[in-house]
C-alpha positions in Angstrom: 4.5 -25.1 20.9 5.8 -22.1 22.7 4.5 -18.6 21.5 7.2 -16.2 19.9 7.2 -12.5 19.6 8.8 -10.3 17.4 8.7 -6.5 16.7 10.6 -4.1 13.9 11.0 -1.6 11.5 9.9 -1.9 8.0 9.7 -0.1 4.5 9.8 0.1 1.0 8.3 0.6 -2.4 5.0 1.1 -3.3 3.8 0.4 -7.3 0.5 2.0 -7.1 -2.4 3.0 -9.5 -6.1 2.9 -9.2 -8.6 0.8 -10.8 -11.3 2.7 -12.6 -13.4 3.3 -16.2 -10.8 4.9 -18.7 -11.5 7.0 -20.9 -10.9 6.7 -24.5 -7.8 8.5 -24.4 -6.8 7.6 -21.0 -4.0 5.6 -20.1 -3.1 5.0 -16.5 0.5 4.2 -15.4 1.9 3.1 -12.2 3.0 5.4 -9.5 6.2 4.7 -7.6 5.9 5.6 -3.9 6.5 4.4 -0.4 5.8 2.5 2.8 7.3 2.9 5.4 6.6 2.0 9.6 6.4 -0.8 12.9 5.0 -4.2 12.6 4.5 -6.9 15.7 4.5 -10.7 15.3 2.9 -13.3 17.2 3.5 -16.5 16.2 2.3 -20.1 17.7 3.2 -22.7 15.5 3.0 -22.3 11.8 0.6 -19.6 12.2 1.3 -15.7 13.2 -0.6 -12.5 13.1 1.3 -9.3 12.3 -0.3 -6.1 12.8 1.3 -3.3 11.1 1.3 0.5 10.9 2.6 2.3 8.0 2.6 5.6 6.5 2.1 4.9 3.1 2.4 7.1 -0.3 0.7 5.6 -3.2 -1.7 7.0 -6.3 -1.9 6.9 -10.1 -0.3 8.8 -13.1 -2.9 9.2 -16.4 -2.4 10.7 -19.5 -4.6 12.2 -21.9 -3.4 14.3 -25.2 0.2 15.0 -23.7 -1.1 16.3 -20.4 0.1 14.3 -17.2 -2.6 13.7 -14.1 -0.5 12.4 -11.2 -2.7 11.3 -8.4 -0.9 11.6 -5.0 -2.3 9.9 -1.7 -1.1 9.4 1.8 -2.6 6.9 4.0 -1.9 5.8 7.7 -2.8 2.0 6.9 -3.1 -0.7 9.3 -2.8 -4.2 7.7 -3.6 -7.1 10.3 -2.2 -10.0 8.5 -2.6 -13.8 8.9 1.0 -15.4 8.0 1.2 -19.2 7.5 4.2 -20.8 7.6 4.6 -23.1 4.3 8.0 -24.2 4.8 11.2 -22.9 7.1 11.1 -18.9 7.0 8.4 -18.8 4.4 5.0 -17.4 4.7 2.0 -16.9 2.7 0.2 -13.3 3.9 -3.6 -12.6 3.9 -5.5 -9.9 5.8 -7.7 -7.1 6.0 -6.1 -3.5 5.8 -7.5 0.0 7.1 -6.2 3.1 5.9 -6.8 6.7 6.8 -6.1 9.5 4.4 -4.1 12.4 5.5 -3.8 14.3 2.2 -4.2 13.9 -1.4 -3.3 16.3 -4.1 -3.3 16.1 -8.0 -0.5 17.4 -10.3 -1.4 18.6 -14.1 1.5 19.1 -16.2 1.6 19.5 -19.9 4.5 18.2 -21.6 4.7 21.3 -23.7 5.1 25.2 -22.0 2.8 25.5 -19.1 4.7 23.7 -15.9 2.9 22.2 -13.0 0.0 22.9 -11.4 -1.0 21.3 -8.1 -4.2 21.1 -6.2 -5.5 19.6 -3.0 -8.1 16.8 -3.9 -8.5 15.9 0.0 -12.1 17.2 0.1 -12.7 14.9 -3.3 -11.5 11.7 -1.7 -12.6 9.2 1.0 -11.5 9.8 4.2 -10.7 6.0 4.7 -10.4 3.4 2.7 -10.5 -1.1 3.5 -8.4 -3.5 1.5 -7.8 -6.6 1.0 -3.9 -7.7 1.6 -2.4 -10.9 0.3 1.1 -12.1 -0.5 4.5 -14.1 0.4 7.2 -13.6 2.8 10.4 -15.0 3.4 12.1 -14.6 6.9 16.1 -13.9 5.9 19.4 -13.7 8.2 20.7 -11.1 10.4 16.6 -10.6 11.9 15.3 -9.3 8.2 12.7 -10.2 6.3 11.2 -9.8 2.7 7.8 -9.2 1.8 6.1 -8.9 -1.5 2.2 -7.8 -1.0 -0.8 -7.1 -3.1 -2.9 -4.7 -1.9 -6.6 -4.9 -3.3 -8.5 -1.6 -2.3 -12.2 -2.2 -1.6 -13.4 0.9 -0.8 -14.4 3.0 -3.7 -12.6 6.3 -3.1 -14.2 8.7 -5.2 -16.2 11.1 -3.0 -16.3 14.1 -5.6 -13.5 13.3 -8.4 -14.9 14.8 -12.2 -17.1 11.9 -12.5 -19.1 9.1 -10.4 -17.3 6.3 -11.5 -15.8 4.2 -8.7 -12.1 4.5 -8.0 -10.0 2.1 -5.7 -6.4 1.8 -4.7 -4.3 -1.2 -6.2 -1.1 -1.2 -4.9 1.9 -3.6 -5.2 4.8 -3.5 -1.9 8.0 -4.5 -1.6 8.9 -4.2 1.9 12.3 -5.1 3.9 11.9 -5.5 7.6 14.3 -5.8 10.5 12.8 -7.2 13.5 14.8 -5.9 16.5 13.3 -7.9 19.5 12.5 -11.5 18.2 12.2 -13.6 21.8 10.7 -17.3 21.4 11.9 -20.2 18.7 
């Protein structure tokens, strides 16, 4: 079969938190973020490989005796994801991603009297981190498509966070795309 190409735009939410030994107190909680940049698809057959770049903001929120830890992160990732074509427009994804930090920070607020205070955490975290990307996709109308993604961090992050105990990113997307060259059927 002839080879199609497409490229486009693409964001949307992130549902982050990191996976690591709670404390007896400790509860950790989703943080809501976002993905957003350009993807390229090459497709032969039922088969395609999509590179991507995004910026991407993800963490974690914990709470420990009415005090708030909000974990913030922003990565450059680079998923290269395999995308089989199960049935007309639908895909299964699975692929390796690469991200690069460019900042982290960590919010303390007490829910009683003090307010916020933030610090840079940069210097505490992993410059990079690999995961582990696997999902669906649906290919819609009007060049759009849908993706819902799990995104398995395999890197332990932790380079000088309190404790030794390894941290990595889990993070759940929900991405829209618009692809605006598709050429090839």
């Amino acid at each position: 079969g002839q080879a199609k190409l497409a490229m486009g735009i693409k964001g949307g939410l992130n549902l982050s938190t990191i996976d690591t030994k709670a404390g007896i107190n400790e509860n950790y909680g989703n943080s809501t973020g976002y993905h957003g940049g350009v993807f390229a698809t090459i497709k032969v057959a039922k088969i395609g490989i999509q590179p991507e770049i995004l910026f991407s903001k993800q963490g974690s929120v914990k709470e420990i005796a009415g005090v708030d830890y909000k974990k913030d992160f922003s990565y450059v990732n680079i998923p290269i994801i395999v995308k089989w074509y199960v049935l007309k427009g639908v895909n299964i994804q699975v692929g390796p991603q690469f991200g690069l930090l460019t900042s982290a920070t960590e919010e303390i607020a007490a829910t009683v009297g003090t307010g916020t205070v933030s610090s840079e955490i940069k210097d505490k975290t992993k410059n990079s981190d690999i995961s582990l990307c696997f999902g669906a996709g649906v290919d819609l109308p009007f060049k759009l498509n849908l993706d819902v993604r799990y995104v398995l961090g395999l890197t332990d992050i932790n380079e000088d966070m309190i404790n030794n105990d390894p941290i990595k990113n889990r993070v759940v997307q929900v991405s829209l795309g618009y692809r605006f060259l598709d050429k090839g059927n």
